[in-house]
C-alpha positions as CSV (number, residue, x, y, z in Angstrom):
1,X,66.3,-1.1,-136.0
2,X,62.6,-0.8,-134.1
3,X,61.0,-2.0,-137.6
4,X,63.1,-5.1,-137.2
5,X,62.2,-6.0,-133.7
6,X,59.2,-5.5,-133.6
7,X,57.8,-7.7,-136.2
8,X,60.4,-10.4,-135.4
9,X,58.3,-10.4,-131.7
10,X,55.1,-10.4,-133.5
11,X,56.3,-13.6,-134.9
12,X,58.0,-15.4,-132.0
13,X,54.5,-14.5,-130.0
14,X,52.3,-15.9,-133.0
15,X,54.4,-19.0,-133.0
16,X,53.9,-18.9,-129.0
17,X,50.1,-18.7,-128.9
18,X,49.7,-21.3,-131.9
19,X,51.9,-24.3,-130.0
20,X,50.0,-23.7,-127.2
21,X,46.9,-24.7,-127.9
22,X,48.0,-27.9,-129.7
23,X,46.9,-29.9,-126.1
24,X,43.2,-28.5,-127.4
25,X,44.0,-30.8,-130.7
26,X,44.5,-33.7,-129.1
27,X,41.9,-36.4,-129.7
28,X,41.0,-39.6,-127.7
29,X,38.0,-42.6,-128.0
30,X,36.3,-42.7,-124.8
31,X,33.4,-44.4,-123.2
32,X,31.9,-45.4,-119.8
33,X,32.3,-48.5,-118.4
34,X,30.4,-49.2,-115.6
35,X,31.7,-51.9,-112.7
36,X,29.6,-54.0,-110.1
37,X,31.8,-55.8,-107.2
38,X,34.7,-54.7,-109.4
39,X,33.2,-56.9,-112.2
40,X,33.1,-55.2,-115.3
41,X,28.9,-54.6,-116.0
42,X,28.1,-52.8,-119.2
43,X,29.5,-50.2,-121.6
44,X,28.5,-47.2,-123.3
45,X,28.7,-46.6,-127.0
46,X,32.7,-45.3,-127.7
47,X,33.2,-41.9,-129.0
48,X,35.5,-39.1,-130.0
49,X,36.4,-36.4,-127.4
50,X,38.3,-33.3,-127.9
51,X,40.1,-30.5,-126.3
52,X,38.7,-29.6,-123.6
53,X,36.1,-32.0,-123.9
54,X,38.8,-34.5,-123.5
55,X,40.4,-33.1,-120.7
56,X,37.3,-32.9,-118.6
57,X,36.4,-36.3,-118.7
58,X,40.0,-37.3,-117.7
59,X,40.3,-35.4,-114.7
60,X,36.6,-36.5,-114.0
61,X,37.0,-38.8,-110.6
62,X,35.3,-42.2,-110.8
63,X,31.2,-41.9,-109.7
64,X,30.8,-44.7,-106.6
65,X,27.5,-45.7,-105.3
66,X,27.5,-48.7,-103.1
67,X,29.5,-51.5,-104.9
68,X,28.9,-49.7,-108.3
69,X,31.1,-48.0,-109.9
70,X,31.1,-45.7,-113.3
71,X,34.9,-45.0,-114.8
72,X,35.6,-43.3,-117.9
73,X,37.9,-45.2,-120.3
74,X,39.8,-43.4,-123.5
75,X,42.2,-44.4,-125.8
């Protein structure tokens, strides 16, 4: 019975660990845009973020200096 279970858990925990990091997968196009008076400025060059790459920059808050403002933009 124990050489049932056991790999049968092995499995379900493989299964586990492997969905989990499908969020690190994910991939997005992002780039800086940069705002003066709320009027978009200038851009940076778009590229490809991943993981937790990706993740950083979207949590990242908005960097305001005066009436300047620099936002990160993905898609």
């Amino acid at each position: 019975m124990k050489t049932k279970i056991i790999p049968g858990i092995l499995v379900l925990l493989m299964v586990a660990a492997f969905h989990s990091c499908e969020i690190l997968s994910d991939c997005k196009t992002c780039k800086q845009v940069t705002y003066v008076d709320g009027t978009w400025d200038h851009e940076t060059e778009p590229s490809e973020y991943c993981g937790a790459s990706l993740i950083s920059i979207e949590t990242m808050d908005d960097y305001v200096n005066g009436n300047v403002r620099v936002a990160w933009e993905c898609n």
